[in-house]
C-alpha positions as CSV (number, residue, x, y, z in Angstrom):
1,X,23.3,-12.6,-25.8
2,X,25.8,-11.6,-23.4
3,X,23.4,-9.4,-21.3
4,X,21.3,-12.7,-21.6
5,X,23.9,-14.6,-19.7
6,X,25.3,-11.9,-17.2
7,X,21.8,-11.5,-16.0
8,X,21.1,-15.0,-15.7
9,X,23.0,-15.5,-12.1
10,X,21.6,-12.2,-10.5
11,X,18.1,-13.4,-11.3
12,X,18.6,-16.6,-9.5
13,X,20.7,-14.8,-6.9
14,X,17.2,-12.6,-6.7
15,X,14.8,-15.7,-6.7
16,X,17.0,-17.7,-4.1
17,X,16.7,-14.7,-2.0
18,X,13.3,-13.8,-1.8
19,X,12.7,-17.7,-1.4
20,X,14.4,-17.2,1.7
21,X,13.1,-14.3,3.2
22,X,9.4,-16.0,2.3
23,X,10.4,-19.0,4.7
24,X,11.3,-16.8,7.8
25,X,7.4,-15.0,7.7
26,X,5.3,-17.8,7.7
27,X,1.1,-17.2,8.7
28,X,-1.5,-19.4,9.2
29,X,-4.9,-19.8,12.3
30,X,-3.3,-18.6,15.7
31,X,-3.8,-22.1,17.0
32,X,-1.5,-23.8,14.3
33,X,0.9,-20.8,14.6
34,X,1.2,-21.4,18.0
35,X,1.7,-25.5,18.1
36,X,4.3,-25.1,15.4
37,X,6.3,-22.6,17.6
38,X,5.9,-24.4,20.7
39,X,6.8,-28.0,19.2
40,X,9.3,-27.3,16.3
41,X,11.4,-24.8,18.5
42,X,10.0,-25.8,21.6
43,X,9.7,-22.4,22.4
44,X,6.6,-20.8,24.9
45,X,5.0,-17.5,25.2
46,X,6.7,-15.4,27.8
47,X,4.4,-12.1,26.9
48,X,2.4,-10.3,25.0
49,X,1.0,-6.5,24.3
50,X,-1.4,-4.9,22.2
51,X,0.1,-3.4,19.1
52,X,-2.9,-0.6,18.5
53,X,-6.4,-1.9,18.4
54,X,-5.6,-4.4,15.4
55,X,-3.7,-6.9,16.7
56,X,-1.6,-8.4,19.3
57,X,2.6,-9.5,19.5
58,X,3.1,-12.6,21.5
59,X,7.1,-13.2,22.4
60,X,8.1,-17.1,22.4
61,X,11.3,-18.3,23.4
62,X,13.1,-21.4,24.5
63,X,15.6,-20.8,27.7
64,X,16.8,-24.3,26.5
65,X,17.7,-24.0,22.6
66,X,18.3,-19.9,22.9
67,X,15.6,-19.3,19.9
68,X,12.9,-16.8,20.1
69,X,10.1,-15.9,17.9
70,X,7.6,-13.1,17.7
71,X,4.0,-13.9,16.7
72,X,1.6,-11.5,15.7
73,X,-1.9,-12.4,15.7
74,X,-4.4,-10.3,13.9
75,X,-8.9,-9.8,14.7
76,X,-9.3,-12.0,12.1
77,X,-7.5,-14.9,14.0
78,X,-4.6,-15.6,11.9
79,X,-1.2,-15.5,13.2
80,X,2.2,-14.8,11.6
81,X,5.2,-15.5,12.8
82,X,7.1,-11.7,12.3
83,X,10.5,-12.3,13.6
84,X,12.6,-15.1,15.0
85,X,16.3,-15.4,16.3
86,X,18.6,-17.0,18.1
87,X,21.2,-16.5,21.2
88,X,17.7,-15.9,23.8
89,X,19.3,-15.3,27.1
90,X,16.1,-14.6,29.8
91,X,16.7,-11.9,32.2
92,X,16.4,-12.3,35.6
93,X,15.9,-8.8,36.8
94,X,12.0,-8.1,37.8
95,X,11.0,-5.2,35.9
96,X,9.2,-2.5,37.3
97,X,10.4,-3.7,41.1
98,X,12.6,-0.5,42.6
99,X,16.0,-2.0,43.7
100,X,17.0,-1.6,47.7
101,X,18.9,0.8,48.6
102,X,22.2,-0.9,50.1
103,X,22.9,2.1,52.8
């Protein structure tokens, strides 16, 4: 019975975390992917790249509430949101532009 009761709290410690880590992936059709990125964090697509021929990552973020989420989108059409934080600051520098040379 003791057993019984000590492993009582790590199962629900166990459930209440893979609860949790269920909410942060959540899938669905692109288009309702999408909307519910754009309008619950107000967050829009800055880029996207091919990840190998089966599907594509889209990068999301609002300059305005500092969140960012990563979307990947699959042949098949449906979405999943893979990754999403906070703290987004956008970068200003131009990539692939050669700086001047000051002298």
């Amino acid at each position: 019975m003791k057993r019984l009761v000590a492993f009582v709290p790590v199962l629900l410690i166990a459930t209440t975390l893979a609860a949790s880590a269920q909410t942060i992936t959540w899938c669905g059709p692109r288009t309702e992917v999408v909307r519910k990125v754009e309008h619950q964090f107000g967050e829009t697509r800055r880029g996207m790249g091919l990840r190998g021929q089966g599907s594509v990552m889209e990068l999301f973020t609002s300059d305005e509430r500092g969140t960012w989420s990563l979307v990947r989108t699959y042949t098949n059409g449906e979405s999943c949101v893979e990754a999403v934080g906070q703290d987004w600051t956008p970068d200003r520098v131009e990539v692939g532009v050669a700086e001047k040379d000051p002298t």
